[in-house]
C-alpha positions as CSV (number, residue, x, y, z in Angstrom):
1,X,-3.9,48.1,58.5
2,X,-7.4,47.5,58.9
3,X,-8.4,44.1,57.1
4,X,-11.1,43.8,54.8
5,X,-14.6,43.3,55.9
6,X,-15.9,40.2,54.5
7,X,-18.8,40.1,51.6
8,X,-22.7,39.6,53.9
9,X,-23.0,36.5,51.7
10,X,-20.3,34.8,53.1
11,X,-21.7,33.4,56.2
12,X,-23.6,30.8,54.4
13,X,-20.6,29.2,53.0
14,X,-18.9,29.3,56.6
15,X,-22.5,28.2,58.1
16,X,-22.6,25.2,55.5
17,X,-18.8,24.2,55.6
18,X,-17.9,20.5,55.6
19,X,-15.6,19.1,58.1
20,X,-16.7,21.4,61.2
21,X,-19.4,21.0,63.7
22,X,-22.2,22.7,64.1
23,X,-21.7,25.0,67.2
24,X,-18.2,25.8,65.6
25,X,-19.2,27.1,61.9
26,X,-22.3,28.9,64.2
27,X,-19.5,30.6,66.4
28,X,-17.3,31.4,63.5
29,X,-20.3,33.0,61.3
30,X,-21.4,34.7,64.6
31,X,-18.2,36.1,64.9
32,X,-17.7,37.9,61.7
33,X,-21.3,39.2,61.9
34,X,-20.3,41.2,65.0
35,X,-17.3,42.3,63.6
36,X,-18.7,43.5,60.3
37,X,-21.2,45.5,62.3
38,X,-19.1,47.2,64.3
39,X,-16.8,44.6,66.5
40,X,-15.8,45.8,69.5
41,X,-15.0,49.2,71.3
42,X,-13.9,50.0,74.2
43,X,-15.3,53.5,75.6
44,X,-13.7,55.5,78.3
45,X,-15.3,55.1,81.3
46,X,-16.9,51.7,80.5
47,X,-15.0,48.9,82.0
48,X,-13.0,46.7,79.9
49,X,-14.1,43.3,81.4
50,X,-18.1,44.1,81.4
51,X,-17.8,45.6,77.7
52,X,-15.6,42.3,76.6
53,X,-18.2,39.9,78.8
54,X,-21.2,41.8,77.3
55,X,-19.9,41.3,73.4
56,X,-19.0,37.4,74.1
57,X,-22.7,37.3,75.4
58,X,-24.0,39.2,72.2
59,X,-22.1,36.7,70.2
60,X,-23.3,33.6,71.7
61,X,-26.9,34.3,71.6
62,X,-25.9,35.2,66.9
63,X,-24.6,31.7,67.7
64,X,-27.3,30.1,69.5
65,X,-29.6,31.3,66.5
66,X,-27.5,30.6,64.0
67,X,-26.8,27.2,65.0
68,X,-30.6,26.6,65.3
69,X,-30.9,27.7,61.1
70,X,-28.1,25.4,60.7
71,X,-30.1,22.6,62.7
72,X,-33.2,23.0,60.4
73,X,-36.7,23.6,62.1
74,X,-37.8,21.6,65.0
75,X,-41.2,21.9,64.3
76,X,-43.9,21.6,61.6
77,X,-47.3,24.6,61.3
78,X,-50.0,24.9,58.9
79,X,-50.4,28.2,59.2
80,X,-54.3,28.8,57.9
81,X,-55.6,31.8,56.0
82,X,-59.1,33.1,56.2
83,X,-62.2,31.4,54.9
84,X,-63.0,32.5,51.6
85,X,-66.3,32.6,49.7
86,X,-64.9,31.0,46.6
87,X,-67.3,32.5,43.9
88,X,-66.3,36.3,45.7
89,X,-63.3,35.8,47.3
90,X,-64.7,37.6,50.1
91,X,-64.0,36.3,53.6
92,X,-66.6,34.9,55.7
93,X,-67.1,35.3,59.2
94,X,-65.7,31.6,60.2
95,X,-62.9,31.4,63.0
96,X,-60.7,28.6,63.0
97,X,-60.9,26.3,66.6
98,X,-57.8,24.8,67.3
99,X,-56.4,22.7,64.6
100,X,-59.6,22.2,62.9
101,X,-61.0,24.5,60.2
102,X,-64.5,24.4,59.4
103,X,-65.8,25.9,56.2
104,X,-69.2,25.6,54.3
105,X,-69.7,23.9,50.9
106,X,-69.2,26.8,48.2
107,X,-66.2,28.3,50.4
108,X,-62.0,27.8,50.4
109,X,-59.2,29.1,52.5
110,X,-55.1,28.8,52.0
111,X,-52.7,28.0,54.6
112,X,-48.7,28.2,54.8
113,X,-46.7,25.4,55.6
114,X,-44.0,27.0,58.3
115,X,-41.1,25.3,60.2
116,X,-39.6,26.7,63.5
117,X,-36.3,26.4,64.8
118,X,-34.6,26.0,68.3
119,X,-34.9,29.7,68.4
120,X,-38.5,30.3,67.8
121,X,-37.7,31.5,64.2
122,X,-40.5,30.6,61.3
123,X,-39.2,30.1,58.3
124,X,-41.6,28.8,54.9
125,X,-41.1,25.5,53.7
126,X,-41.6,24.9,50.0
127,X,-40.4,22.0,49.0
128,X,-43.2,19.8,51.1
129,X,-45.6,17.4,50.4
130,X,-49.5,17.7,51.5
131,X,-51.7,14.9,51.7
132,X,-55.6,14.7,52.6
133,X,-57.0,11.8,53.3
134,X,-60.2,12.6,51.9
135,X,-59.9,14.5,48.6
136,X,-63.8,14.1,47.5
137,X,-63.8,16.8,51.1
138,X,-61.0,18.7,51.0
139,X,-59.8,19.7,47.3
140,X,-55.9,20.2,47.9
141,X,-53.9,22.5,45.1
142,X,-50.3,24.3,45.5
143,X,-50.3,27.8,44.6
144,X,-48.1,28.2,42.2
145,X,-46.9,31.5,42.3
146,X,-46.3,31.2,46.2
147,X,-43.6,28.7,48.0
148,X,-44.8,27.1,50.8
149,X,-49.1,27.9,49.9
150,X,-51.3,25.8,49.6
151,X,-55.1,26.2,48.9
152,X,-57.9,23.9,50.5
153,X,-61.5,24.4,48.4
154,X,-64.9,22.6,49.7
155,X,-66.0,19.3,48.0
156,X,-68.7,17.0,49.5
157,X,-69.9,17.3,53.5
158,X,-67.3,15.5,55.8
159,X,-64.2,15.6,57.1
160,X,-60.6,15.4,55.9
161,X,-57.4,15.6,57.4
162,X,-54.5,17.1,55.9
163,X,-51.1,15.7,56.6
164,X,-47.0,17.6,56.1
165,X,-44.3,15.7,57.0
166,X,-40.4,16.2,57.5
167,X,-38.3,13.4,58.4
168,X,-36.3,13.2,61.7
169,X,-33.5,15.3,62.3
170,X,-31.6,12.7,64.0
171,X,-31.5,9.2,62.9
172,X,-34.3,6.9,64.8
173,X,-36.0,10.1,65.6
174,X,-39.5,11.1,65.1
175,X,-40.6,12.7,62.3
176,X,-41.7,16.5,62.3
177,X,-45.4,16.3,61.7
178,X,-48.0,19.0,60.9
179,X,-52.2,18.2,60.7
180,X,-55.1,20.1,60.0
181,X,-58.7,18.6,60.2
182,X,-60.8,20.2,57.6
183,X,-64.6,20.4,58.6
184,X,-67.2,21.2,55.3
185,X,-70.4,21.3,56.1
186,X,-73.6,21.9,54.1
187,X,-73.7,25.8,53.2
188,X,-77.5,27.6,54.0
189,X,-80.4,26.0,52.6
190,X,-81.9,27.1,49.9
191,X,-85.4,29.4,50.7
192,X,-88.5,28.4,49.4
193,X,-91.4,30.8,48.9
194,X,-94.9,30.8,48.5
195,X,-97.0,32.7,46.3
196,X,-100.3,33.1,48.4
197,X,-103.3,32.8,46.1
198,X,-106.7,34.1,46.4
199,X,-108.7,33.1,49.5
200,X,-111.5,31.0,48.8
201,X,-114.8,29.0,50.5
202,X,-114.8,25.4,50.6
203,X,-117.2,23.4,48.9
């Protein structure tokens, strides 16, 4: 009799269970993935060991990213959007350099605050505090319709830097960091014309 396959939603309980390590909740999860997709099957004419070693190795690597989720991500990104014309909305035609951004007066742009894993995955993270050191430059606001967005409008000319910060994922470790230096300048001047009058002989 054929048991049961287990409900998707599962494998976060067995990811999150107390009283196991890491690796072996990651294996276990990993485990009954494979096997709810399919497990294995030996077909004629494929040999037994190289199918067995090639489902172990398929397993391992679910592990290996599973066990990174578990971990939490490694890594802190401001992920920016384009720069906006904030009376429009319309982008402009400025490229971010690096991790600096650099944005007239009169324009904005959102960003995404992302973590990465072990395994290279991204995953948003809400739940984070942004700081800028200079709030009459950068004007900081969460979106509140999307987790993890944040939106950056122009204030004065200068610069800001805006700050994220996880704390380490091992005790005495470093915490996971993420900056962005926020550049406004002063948008186009302002044109002056002249209205040319009649021409005149001196006196």
């Amino acid at each position: 009799m054929t048991p049961a396959e287990p409900d998707p939603p599962l494998l976060v309980p067995l990811l999150t269970m107390p009283g196991r390590t890491e690796r072996e909740a990651a294996l276990d999860a990993a485990f009954r993935l494979h096997d709810m997709v399919g497990g294995l099957r030996v077909q004629r004419g494929v040999a037994r060991v190289a199918t067995v070693a090639e489902a172990e190795d398929a397993i391992r690597a679910t592990a290996d990213v599973m066990a990174a989720w578990i971990e939490g991500p490694i890594a802190l990104l401001m992920i920016p959007g384009p720069v906006v014309d904030e009376r429009t909305g319309l982008p402009t035609d400025i490229k971010q350099k690096g991790t600096d951004m650099q944005m007239n007066t009169g324009q904005a742009f959102t960003f995404t605050l992302k973590g990465r894993d072990r395994s290279g995955y991204m995953t948003t993270i809400p739940d984070v505090e942004v700081t800028t050191d200079n709030p009459a430059v950068a004007i900081l606001a969460r979106d509140p319709e999307v987790p993890g967005k944040w939106r950056v409008g122009s204030g004065e000319p200068g610069e800001s830097v805006l700050t994220a910060e996880l704390p380490p994922l091992t005790e005495g470790g470093e915490p996971r960091t993420a900056r962005l230096v926020v550049d406004v300048i002063p948008g186009d001047a302002v044109a002056i014309e002249f209205e040319i009058g009649e021409v005149v002989e001196e006196e």
